[in-house]
Structures are given as structure tokens and as C-alpha cells.
C-alpha positions as CSV (number, residue, x, y, z in Angstrom):
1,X,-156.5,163.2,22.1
2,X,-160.1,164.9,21.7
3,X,-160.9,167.6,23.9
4,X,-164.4,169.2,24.4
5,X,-164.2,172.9,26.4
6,X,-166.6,173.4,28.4
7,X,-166.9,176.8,30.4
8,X,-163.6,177.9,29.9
9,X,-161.8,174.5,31.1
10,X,-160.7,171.9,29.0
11,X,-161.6,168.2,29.9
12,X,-160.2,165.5,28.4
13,X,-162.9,163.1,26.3
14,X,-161.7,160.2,28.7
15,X,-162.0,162.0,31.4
16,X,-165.5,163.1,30.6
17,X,-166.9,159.5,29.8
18,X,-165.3,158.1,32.9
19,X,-166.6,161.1,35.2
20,X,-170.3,160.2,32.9
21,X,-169.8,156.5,33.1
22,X,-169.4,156.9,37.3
23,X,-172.5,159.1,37.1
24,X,-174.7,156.5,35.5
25,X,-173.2,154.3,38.3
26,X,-174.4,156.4,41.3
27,X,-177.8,156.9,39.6
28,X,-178.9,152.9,41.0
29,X,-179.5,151.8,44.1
30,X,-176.4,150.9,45.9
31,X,-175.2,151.1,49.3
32,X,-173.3,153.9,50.8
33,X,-170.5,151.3,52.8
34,X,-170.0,148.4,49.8
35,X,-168.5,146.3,52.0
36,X,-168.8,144.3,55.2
37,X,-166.9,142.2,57.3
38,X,-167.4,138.6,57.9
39,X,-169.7,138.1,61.2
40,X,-170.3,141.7,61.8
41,X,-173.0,143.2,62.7
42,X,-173.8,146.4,60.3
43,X,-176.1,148.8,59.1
44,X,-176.7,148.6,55.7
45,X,-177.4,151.6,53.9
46,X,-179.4,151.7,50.6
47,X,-179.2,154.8,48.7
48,X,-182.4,155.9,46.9
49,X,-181.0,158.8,44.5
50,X,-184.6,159.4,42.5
51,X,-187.4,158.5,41.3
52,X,-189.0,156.8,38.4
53,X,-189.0,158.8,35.1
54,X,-189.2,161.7,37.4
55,X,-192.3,160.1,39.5
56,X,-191.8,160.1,43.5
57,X,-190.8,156.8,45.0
58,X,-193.6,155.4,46.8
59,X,-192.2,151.9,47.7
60,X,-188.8,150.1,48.1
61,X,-188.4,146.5,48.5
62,X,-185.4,144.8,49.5
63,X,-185.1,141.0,49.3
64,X,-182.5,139.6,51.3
65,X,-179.7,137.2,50.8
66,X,-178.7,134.0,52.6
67,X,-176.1,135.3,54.7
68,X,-177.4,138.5,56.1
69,X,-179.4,137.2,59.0
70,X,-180.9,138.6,62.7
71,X,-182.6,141.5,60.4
72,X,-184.0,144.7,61.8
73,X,-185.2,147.4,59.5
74,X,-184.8,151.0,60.5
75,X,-188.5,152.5,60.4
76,X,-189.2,155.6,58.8
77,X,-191.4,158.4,59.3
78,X,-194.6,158.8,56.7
79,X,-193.8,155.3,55.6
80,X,-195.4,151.9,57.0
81,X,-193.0,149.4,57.3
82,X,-193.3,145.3,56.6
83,X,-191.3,142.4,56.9
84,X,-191.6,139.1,55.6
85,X,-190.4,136.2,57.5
86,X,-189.3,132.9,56.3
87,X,-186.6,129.7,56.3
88,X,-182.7,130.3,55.9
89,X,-180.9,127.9,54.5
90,X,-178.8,126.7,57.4
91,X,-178.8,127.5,60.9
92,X,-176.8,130.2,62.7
93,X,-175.9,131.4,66.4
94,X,-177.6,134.2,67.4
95,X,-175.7,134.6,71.1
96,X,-175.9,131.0,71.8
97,X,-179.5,130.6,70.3
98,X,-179.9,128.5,67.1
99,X,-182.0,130.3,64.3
100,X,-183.2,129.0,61.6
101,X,-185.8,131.9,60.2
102,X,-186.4,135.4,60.1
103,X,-186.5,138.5,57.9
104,X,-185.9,137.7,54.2
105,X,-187.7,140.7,52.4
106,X,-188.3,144.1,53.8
107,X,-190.6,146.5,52.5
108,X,-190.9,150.1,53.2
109,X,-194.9,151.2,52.0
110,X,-197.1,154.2,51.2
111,X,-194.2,156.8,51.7
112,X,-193.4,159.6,49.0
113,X,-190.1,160.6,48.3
114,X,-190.1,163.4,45.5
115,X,-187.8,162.8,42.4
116,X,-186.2,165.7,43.7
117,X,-185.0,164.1,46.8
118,X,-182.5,161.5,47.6
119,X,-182.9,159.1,50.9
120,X,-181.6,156.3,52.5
121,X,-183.3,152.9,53.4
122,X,-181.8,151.3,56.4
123,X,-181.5,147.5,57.9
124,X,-179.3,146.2,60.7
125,X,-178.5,142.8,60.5
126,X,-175.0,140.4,60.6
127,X,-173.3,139.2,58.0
128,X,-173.0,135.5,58.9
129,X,-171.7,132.0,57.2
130,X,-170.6,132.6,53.8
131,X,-166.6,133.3,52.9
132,X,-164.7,136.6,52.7
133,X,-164.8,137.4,49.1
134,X,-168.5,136.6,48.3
135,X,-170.5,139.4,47.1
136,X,-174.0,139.4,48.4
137,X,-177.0,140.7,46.3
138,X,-179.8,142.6,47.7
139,X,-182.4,142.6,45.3
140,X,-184.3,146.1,45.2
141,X,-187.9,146.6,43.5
142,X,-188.6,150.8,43.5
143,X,-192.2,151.5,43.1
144,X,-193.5,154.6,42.3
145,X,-197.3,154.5,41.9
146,X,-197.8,152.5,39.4
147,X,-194.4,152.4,37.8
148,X,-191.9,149.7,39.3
149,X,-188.2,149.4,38.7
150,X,-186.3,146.5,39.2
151,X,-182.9,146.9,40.6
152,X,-182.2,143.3,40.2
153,X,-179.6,142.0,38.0
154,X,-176.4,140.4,39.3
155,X,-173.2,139.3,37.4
156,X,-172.2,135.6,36.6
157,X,-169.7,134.5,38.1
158,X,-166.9,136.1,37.0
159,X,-168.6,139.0,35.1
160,X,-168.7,142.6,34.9
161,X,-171.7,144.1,36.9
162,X,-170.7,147.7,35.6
163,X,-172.3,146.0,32.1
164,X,-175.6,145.6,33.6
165,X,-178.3,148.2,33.7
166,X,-180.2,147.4,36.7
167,X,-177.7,145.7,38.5
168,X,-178.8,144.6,42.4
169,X,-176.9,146.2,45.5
170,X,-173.7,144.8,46.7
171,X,-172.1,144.1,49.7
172,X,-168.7,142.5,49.7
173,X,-167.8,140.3,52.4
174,X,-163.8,141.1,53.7
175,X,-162.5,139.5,56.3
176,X,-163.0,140.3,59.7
177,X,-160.5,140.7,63.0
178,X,-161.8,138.0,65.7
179,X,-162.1,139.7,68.8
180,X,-164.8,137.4,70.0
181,X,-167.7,140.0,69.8
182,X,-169.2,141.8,66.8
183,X,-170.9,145.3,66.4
184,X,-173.9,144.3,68.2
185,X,-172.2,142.7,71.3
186,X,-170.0,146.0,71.5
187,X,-173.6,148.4,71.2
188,X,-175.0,145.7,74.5
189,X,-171.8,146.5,76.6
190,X,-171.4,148.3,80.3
191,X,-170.7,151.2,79.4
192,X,-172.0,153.0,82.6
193,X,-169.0,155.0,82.8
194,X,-169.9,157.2,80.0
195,X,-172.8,159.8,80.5
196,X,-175.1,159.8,77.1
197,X,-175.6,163.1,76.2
198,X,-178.6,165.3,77.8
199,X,-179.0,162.8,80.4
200,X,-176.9,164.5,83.1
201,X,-178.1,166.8,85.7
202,X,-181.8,166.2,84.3
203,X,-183.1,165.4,87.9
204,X,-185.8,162.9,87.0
205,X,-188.4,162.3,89.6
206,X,-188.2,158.7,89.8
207,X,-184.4,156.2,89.2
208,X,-184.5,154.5,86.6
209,X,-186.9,151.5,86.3
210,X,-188.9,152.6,89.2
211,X,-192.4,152.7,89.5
212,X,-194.0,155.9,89.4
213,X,-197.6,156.7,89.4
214,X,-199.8,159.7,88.2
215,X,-203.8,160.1,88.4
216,X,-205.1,156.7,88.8
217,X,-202.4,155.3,86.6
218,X,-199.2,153.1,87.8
219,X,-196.4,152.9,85.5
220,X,-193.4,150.5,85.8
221,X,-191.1,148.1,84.6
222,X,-189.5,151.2,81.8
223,X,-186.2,150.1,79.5
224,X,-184.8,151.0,76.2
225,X,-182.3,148.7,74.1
226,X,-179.2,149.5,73.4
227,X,-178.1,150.8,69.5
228,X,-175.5,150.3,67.4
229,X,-172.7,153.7,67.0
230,X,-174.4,155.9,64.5
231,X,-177.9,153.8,64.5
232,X,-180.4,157.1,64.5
233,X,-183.4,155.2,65.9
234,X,-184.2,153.3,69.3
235,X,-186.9,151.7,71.1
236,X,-189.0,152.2,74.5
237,X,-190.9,150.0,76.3
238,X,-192.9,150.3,80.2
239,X,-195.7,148.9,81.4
240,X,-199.3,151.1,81.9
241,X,-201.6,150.1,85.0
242,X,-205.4,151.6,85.4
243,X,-206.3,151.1,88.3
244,X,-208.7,153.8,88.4
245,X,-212.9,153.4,86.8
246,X,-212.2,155.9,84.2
247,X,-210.4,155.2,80.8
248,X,-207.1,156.9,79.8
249,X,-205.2,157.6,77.1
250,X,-201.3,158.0,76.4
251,X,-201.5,160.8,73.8
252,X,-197.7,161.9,73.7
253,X,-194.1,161.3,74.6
254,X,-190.7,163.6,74.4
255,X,-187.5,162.9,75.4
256,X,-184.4,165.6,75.4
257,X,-182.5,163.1,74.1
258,X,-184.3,162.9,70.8
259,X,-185.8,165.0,68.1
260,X,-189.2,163.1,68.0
261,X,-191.0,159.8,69.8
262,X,-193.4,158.0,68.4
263,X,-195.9,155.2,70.0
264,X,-195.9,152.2,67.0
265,X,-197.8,149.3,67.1
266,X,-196.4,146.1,65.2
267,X,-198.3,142.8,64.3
268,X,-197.1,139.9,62.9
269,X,-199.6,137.9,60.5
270,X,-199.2,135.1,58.4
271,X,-195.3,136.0,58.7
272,X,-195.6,139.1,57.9
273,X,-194.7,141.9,60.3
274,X,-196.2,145.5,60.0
275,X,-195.8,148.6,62.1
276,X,-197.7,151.9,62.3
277,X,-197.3,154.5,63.8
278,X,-200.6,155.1,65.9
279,X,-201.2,158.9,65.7
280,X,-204.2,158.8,68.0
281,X,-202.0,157.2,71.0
282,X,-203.0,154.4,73.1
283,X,-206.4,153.5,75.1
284,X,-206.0,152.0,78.3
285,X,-209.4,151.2,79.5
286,X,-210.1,151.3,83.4
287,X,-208.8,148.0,85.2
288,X,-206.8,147.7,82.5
289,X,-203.3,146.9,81.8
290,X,-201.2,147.8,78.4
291,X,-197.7,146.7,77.6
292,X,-195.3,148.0,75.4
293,X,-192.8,145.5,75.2
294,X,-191.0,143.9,71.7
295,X,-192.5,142.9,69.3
296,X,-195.6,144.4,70.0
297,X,-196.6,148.2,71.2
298,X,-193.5,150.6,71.8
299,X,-191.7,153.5,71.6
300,X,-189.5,154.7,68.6
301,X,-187.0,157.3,69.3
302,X,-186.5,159.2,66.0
303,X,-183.3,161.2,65.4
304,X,-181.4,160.3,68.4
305,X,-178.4,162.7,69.3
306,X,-176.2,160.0,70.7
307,X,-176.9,156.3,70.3
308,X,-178.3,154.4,74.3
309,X,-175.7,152.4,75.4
310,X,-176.1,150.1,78.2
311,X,-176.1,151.1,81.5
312,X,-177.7,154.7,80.9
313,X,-180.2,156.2,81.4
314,X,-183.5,157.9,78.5
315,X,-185.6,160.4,80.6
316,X,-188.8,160.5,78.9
317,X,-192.2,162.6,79.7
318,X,-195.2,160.9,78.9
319,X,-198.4,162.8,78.8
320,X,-202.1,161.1,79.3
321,X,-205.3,162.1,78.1
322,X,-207.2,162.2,81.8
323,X,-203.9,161.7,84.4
324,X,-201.7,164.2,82.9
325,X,-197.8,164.7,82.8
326,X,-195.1,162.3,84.4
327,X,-191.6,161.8,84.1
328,X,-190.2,158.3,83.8
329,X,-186.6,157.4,83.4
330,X,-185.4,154.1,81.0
331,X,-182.9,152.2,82.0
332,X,-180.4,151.0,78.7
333,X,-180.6,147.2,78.4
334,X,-178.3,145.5,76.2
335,X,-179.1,145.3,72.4
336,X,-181.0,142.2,73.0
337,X,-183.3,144.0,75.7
338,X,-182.2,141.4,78.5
């Protein structure tokens, strides 16, 4: 057999075109767990490894298939996020609700990820109503300015994807054990009995979901939702009262428990969602009342050091443009915020 040295080693010429085949491989977009279990609730992880002809990556869509339903994209920071609603194809059980629509593209817009870098694009959602065995595609379109690759191309039935040269990523659906309760029921469990890191000993002024009050401003009614193990990302919500003639403005909120919070707005138009992040805070004119609640205004809880499970507790500080400092402590609600 041929041998090529290289460096003072000797590799075998098979060796070196399977090692440069495998290469190629990595160098699409695919997902960094490849398969899934049947009704499961997962986080699917797409791997961005560059950019376009050496162009930063300024846009990823992902389209999804019939089967992966109840979506929730993972926002991320210095990217705006949308996603497209629509009809599935049949109807499945959402905890003993029947759903028939929801997220069938998400897009991930005006970010910039350097050719240099390599990032991952996240979506939570359950793999539902198709059999153990299918592969499902997940059509990727990778923008960068004004190129646009199409990671998009997906075996017949029967064929060899490793043939293709933009072949969509895969998830292949295995078998699952039936315990009754998936990923997402497990992440909405009572799991009071275990302290979430940095909660402990923090003292906070108030128990949780108390109402507290600070300047002319009445705050109540605060939860968080419970995530899924290894889910870096969670969401806060309260209630803001003015009750004072002056307006007010939440500026800022920090938590101990994770590396950054953000205040994002989302709006849902012609069945398109979109969140923001809103920089500038939120105004909450005198007599006024704001809600951050799902769906709509909230907090995002970037980088999280251990995921909320239910039955803690999130200490947060908020800080106001007119009223100050003050402490408010979220109680964990179950995945589904009841």
C-alpha cells in the first residue's frame, strides 16, 4: 500500500482519505447529538463550523420537519431571533392539549459570527409521531451578507447522504423507554429538595412570589419556568405597578445565579414571532401597569450556572431609573409556567 510521510510519521493513504473524507463531513452543518429518541423532549444542537468562502455568518435558517413539534428556539446574544408559525400535519398532545400549529422555521438574524469562529444554534422541542428509524431533515439556509448557502439536500430513500454535498441536518429517531414522562415533564418536576446553586444563604428581602415595593413602584406576582438539564438559558417574568405621578424606568437586572439578564420584548405578527432585546429597558408611565409574562415582555437569563428546577427559588436585583434598587425572589414553576 501507498504511504505519504508526513512530519516524520507515516500515514497510510487510506487512512489519510478517510481521516480527509470525515473532515469534509464535519465542515456542514450537522448536529452535535444525531440522534433522538421517540417522544422526547431535546435540545437540538446545530453546529455552525464557518463561514461562507471565508465571509462571517450573518443568518441561519432552520426549517423544521413534521415531527419535531412544541418548538422553542434558544435566543442568542447580538442576534434577533424569529419564528415562523404554521399548520402541522396532524395533531399531537401537548400535556393533554391538542395542537395542531406552531414553529415550523426558525431564524436567527443580523448576528456576525467570524469565519474564524464556530457556534452552535439551539431549539428545544419533542420529537413526536413518526417511527423509530425515520431520519428527520432540518433544512439549513446559512447567509452571510449577501452570499447564502443551502444546507439542504437529503438522500432518497435508501441512499447515501455521505454522496451529497450540501446534505441537510439529521436527526435519527431510536426508540425510546416509556416511563410515562419525557425530558420536559422531568425539567417541570418537585424538585424542592435540591438547593440550585447560589440560591442558598442569599437572604432575600422578600419569599418568593411576594410582593415587594420600592419608591412609588409595587412589584408582584415574580416566577421563572423551569429548564431542561444543560438548557443555558431561562425566562423571568413579575408584574410592575406605578402608582406614583412620576414615570419610571426598569434599566437593569442581575441575578448570582447567571452570567447576564436581559429584558426582551417578543411580538407575534402575521405568524411571525420576533424578539429583541430592548437595551434601553422598559418605561412604565405613572398609573401604569407593565407585565412581563410569556409571550410578551420578559426576562432572559443568559448563561445560567445550573438549570431552575421547580420548586426553587432565582434571586434577582432589579434596578429602576427614578425608584432605585430592590431585591425580588422567583419562584421556579414548571416548564410550562403553571
Amino acid at each position: 500500500m501507498k504511504t505519504i510521510k508526513t512530519f516524520g510519521k507515516t500515514l497510510g493513504l487510506a487512512a489519510l482519505l478517510s481521516a480527509t473524507a470525515f473532515a469534509g463531513a464535519e465542515a456542514h452543518v450537522t448536529f452535535l447529538d444525531r440522534e433522538a429518541k421517540l417522544e422526547s423532549t431535546i435540545l437540538a444542537t446545530l453546529q455552525v463550523p464557518h463561514g461562507c468562502d471565508g465571509k462571517a455568518t450573518t443568518e441561519v435558517r432552520v426549517k423544521l420537519p413534521e415531527g419535531f413539534v412544541f418548538a422553542k428556539p434558544q435566543p442568542k446574544a447580538g442576534w434577533e431571533l424569529e419564528v415562523i408559525k404554521g399548520d402541522y400535519q396532524k395533531t399531537y398532545d401537548n400535556h393533554g392539549d391538542k395542537v395542531n400549529k406552531g414553529a415550523i422555521e426558525v431564524r436567527w438574524k443580523n448576528g456576525n459570527l467570524s469565519d474564524d469562529f464556530y457556534d452552535t444554534f439551539v431549539i428545544q422541542g419533542k420529537v413526536s409521531g413518526v417511527e423509530a428509524g425515520t431520519s428527520l431533515a432540518f433544512p439549513v439556509t446559512q447567509m452571510c451578507g449577501d452570499m447564502v448557502t443551502a444546507w439542504d439536500q437529503v438522500a432518497k430513500e435508501g441512499g447515501d447522504a455521505h454522496g451529497l454535498k450540501s446534505p441537510a441536518p439529521l436527526l435519527k429517531v431510536v426508540a425510546g423507554e416509556d416511563h410515562g414522562h419525557d425530558h420536559d415533564d422531568m425539567a417541570g418536576m418537585d424538585m424542592s429538595g435540591m438547593n440550585m446553586s447560589g440560591t442558598a444563604g442569599m437572604g432575600a428581602a422578600t419569599p418568593a412570589g411576594e410582593t415587594v415595593k420600592v419608591g412609588d413602584l409595587e412589584i408582584s406576582g415574580g416566577f421563572a419556568k423551569a429548564m431542561l438539564p444543560g438548557q443555558p438559558v431561562g425566562g423571568g417574568f413579575f408584574t410592575v405597578k406605578n402608582n406614583g405621578k412620576t414615570d419610571d424606568r426598569l434599566l437593569s437586572v442581575t441575578s448570582p445565579v447567571s452570567g447576564d439578564v436581559q429584558i426582551h420584548e417578543m411580538e407575534t405578527k402575521d405568524n411571525v414571532m420576533r424578539m429583541r432585546q430592548l437595551k434601553d429597558g422598559i418605561a412604565i408611565a405613572a398609573g401604569e401597569t407593565i407585565k412581563l409574562e410569556p409571550g410578551n415582555l420578559h426576562l432572559m437569563f443568559q448563561k445560567v450556572k445550573t438549570p431552575f428546577k421547580q420548586g426553587d427559588t432565582v434571586p434577582v436585583t432589579l434596578t429602576f431609573e427614578k425608584a432605585g434598587k430592590v431585591d425580588l425572589v422567583l419562584q421556579v414553576l414548571s416548564a410550562q409556567g403553571k
